[in-house]
TIRONU-493159 format. One line per 4 residues: number of its first residue (from 1); their letters; for each residue y, x, z of C-alpha. Coordinates in steps of 0.2 Angstrom, whole numbers, always signed. Each point is the difference from the previous one (the first is absolute). Layout:
BEGIN
NUM) A) Y,X,Z  ...
//
This chain:
BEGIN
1) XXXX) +50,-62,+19  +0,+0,-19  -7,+17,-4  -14,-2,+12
5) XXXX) -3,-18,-8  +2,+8,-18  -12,+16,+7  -13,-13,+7
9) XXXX) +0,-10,-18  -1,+14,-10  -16,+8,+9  -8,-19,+0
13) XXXX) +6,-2,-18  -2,+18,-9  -11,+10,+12  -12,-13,+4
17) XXXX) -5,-5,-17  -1,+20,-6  -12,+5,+12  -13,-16,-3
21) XXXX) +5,+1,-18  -14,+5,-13  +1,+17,-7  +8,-1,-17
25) XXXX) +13,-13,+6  +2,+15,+15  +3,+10,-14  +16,-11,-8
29) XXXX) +9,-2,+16  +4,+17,+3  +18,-4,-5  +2,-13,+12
33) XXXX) -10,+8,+13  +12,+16,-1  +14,-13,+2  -7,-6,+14
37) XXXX) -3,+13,+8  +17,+8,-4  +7,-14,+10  -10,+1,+14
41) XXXX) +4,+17,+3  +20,-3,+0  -6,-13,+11  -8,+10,+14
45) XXXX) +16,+14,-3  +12,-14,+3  -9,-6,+15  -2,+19,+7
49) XXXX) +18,+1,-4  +8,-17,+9  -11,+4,+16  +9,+19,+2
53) XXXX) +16,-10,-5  -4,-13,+14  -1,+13,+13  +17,+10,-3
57) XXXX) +9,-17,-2  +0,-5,+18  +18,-3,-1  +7,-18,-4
61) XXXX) +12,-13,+4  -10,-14,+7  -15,+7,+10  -9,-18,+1
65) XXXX) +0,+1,-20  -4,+18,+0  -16,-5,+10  -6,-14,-10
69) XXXX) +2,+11,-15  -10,+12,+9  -14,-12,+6  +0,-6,-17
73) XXXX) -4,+16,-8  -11,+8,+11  -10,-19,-3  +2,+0,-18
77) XXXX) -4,+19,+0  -16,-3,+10  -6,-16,-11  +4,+12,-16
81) XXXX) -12,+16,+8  -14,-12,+3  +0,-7,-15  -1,+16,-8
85) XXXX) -14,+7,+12  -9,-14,-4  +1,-5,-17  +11,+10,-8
89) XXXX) -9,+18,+5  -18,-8,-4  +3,-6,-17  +8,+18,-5
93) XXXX) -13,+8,+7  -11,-9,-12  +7,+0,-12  +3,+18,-1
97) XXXX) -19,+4,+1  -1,-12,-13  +13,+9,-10  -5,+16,+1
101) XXXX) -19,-6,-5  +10,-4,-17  +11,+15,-2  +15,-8,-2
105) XXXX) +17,+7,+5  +6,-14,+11  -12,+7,+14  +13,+12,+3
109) XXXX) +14,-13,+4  -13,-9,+11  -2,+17,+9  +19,+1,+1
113) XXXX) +3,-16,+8  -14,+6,+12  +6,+14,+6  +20,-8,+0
117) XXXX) -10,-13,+11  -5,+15,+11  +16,+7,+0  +8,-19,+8
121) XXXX) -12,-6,+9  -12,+16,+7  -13,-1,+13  -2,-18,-6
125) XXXX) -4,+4,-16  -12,+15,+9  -9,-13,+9  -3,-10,-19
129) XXXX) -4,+17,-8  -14,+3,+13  -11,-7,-11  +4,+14,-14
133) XXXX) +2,+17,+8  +0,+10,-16  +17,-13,-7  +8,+3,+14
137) XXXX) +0,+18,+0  +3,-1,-18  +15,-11,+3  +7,+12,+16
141) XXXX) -3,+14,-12  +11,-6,-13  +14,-7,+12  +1,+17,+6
145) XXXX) +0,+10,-17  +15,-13,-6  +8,+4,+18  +0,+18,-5
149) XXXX) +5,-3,-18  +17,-10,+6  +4,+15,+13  -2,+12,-14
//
C-alpha cells in the first residue's frame, strides 16, 4: 500500500510539475527527474515481481488469510495500474516529447520507464500508446534488443 502511495505522490509531486514546467527550469531537474524516474522503474519491477510471486505461492497456513491477502493485492494491484494508465503514462508521455524537444539525456530514462511500463503492464499500456504508433514500436524494439542482450 506504501509503494503505491509513495509511486502516486511522486508522479503528482516530481512528474507533474516537470512536464508543465517552463523550459529552463525543465532543464535543472534533470537530477530529480532521473531519480524519479529510477524509482518508478524499481516500482513497476517490484510490482511485476510480487504478482509472479503471488501466483507460485498458493500455499499457506490459513486459506481465509491467504484469500484476503490475495483480494487485497489483486485490488491494490488494480488501483496501482490504473493510476498509471491514467496519470502516470500521460505525464511521461509529455514529458518525453518535451524532453526530447530540449535534448536532454533524462529523455532516455523517461523512455526507459516506458518501455519497463510495457514490460508490466502490456496490452494496457498498447491501448495508451495507440495514440503514438512510432513510440511504441520504438519501445518494443528496444525491449526486444535488451532481451537479446541479457540471452547473450
Amino acid at each position: 500500500e506504501r509503494r503505491g502511495e509513495a509511486t502516486a505522490r511522486l508522479a503528482k509531486d516530481v512528474l507533474g510539475p516537470a512536464a508543465d514546467a517552463p523550459d529552463a527550469a525543465l532543464a535543472k531537474m534533470d537530477g530529480r527527474l532521473a531519480d524519479a524516474l529510477r524509482i518508478l522503474r524499481a516500482d513497476l519491477r517490484l510490482r511485476k515481481g510480487a504478482r509472479a510471486k503471488d501466483r507460485a505461492d498458493d500455499d499457506g497456513d490459513d486459506p481465509a488469510a491467504a484469500a484476503l491477502d490475495k483480494a487485497r493485492g489483486r485490488l491494490l494491484g488494480r488501483a496501482s495500474k490504473k493510476h498509471l494508465l491514467e496519470q502516470v503514462l500521460p505525464t511521461l508521455l509529455a514529458l518525453r516529447h518535451r524532453l526530447r524537444a530540449l535534448r536532454l539525456g533524462v529523455a532516455a530514462d523517461v523512455e526507459a520507464t516506458l518501455a519497463e511500463a510495457l514490460r508490466a503492464h502490456g496490452a494496457a499500456v498498447d491501448a495508451v500508446l495507440a495514440n503514438d504508433p512510432m513510440l511504441a514500436r520504438e519501445l518494443r524494439y528496444d525491449l526486444k534488443r535488451s532481451r537479446t542482450a541479457q540471452a547473450c
